[in-house]
C-alpha positions in Angstrom: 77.0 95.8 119.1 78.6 92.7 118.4 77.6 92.1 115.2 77.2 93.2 111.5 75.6 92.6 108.3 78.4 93.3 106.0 76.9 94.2 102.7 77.9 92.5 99.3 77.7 96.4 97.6 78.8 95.6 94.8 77.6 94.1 91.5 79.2 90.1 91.2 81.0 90.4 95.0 78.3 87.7 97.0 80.8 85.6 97.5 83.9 87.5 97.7 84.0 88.4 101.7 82.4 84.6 102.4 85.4 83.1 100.8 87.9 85.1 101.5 87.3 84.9 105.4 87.0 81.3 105.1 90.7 81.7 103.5 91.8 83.6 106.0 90.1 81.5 108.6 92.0 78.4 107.1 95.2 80.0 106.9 94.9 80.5 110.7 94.8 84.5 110.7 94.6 86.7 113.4 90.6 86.9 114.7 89.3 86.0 111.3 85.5 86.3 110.8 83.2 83.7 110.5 80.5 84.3 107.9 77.0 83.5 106.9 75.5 84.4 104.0 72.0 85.9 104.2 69.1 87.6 101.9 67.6 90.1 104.1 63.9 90.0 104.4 62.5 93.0 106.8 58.8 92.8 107.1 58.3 91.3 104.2 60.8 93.5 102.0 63.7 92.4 99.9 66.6 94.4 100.9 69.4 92.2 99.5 72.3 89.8 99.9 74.3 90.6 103.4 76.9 88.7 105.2 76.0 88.0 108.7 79.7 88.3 110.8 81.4 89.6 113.7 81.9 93.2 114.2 85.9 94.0 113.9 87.6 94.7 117.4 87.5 93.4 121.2 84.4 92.3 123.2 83.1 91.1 120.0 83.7 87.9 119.5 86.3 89.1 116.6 89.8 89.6 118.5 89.7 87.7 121.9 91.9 88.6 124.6 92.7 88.2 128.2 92.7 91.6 129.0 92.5 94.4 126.5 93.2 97.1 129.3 96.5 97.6 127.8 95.8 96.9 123.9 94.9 98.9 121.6 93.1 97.8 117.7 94.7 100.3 114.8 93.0 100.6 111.1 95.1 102.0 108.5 92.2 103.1 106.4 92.2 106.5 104.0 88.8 107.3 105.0 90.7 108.2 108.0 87.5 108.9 109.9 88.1 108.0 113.9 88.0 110.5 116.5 91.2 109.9 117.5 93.3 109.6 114.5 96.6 110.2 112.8 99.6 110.8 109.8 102.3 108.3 110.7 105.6 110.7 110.9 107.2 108.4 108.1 105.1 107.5 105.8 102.0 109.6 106.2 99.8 106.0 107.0 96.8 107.3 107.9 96.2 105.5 111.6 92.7 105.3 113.0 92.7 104.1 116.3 89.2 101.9 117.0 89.8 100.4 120.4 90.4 101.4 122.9 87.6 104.0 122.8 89.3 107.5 123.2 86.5 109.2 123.3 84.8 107.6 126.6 88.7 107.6 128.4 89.4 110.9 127.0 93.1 109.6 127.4 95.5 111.9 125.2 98.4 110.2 127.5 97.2 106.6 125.8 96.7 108.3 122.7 100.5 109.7 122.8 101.5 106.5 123.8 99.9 104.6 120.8 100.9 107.4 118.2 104.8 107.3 119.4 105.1 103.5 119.5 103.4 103.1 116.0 106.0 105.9 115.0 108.9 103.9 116.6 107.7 100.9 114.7 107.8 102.7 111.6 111.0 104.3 111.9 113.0 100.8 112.8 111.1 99.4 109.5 112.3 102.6 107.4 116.0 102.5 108.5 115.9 98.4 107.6 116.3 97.2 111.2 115.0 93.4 112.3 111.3 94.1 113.3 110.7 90.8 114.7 111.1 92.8 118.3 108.0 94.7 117.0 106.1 92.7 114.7 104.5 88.9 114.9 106.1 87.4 111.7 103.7 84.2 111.7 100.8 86.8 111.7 101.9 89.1 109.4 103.2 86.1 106.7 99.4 84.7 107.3 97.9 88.5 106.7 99.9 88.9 103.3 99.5 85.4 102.3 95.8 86.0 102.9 95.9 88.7 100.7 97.8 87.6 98.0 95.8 84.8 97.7 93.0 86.3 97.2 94.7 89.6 95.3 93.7 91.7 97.2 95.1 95.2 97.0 93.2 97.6 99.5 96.8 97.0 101.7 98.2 99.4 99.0 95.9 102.3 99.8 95.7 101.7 102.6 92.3 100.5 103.3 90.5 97.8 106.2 93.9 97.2 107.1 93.7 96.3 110.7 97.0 95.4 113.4 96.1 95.1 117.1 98.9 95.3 119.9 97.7 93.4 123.1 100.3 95.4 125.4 101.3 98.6 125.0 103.5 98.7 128.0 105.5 95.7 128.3 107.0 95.9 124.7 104.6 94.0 123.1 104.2 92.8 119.3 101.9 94.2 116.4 99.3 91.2 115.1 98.5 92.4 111.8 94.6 91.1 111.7 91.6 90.9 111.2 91.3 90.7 107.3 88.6 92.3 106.6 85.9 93.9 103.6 86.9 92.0 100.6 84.7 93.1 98.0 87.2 94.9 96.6 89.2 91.9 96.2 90.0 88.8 93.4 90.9 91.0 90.4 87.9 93.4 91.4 90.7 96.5 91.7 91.9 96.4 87.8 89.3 95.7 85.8 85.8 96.4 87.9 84.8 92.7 87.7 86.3 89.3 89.4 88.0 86.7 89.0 89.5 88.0 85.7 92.8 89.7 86.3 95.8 87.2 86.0 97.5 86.9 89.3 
């Protein structure tokens, strides 16, 4: 439960998710992932090249809080494929909410609660306000830096785009982080290989 082995899928990407965590993990992101390469034997069987690295979200040893009772772990992501999920009023993000789980709490109070605030959130970005009262800048600076680095564009999509609020009551801040599933990453977007797109 706690872990994964995060596959290198495709053709050319083994090292893209190792070295872009370690990025992120040097820039000082939000719950960045430690990584260890692996070649995955089972009884006796190649089954390929796998990173071996902390599952996204709380209790994991990804995104470590005091107490999560309050927080809640978003993924804007276009597979859009949580059970408790939505369109952001705005512009049409597709939210996936992956913590707290809904689904055991059957809470469609917390579930207003974390659809509205994102909504607010979105609405003081779209009319140009200051969003320092909702976002953490030094986070989100390290996030984009992150990404630009290593040009990665999934952000655009959006894809494995996660933000975490640790309070949802007490006006807390949005932590964009973890980064996460790079293979897609270092030129891989344009051209369907890396490393060979000019920044």
């Amino acid at each position: 439960k706690n872990w994964v082995l995060l596959a290198n899928k495709q053709d050319g990407s083994m090292m893209t998710n190792a070295l872009g965590m370690k990025i992120a993990g040097v820039v000082g992101t939000a719950g960045f992932n430690h990584i260890i390469p692996v070649e995955l034997y089972i009884n006796g069987f190649y089954w390929g090249s796998y990173n071996f690295t902390e599952k996204v979200g709380f209790h994991n040893n990804s995104i470590d809080l005091e107490d999560d009772t309050k927080a809640a772990l978003l993924e804007l992501d276009s597979y859009y494929d949580e059970d408790f999920r939505f369109h952001s009023d705005i512009y049409r993000l597709p939210v996936n909410i992956k913590e707290p789980d809904l689904t055991e709490r059957v809470s469609l109070l917390e579930f207003s609660i974390i659809k509205d605030d994102f909504n607010a959130f979105e609405k003081a970005l779209s009319e140009g306000e200051d969003i320092n009262k909702w976002v953490d800048i030094d986070y989100l600076a390290k996030f984009l830096m992150v990404n630009d680095l290593i040009c990665n564009y999934e952000i655009n999509h959006p894809k494995s785009t996660f933000l975490y609020k640790e309070n949802y009551f007490d006006g807390g801040k949005y932590i964009f982080g973890p980064v996460w599933d790079l293979d897609w990453a270092f030129g891989y977007e344009h051209g369907k290989d890396y490393c060979k797109t000019d920044a």
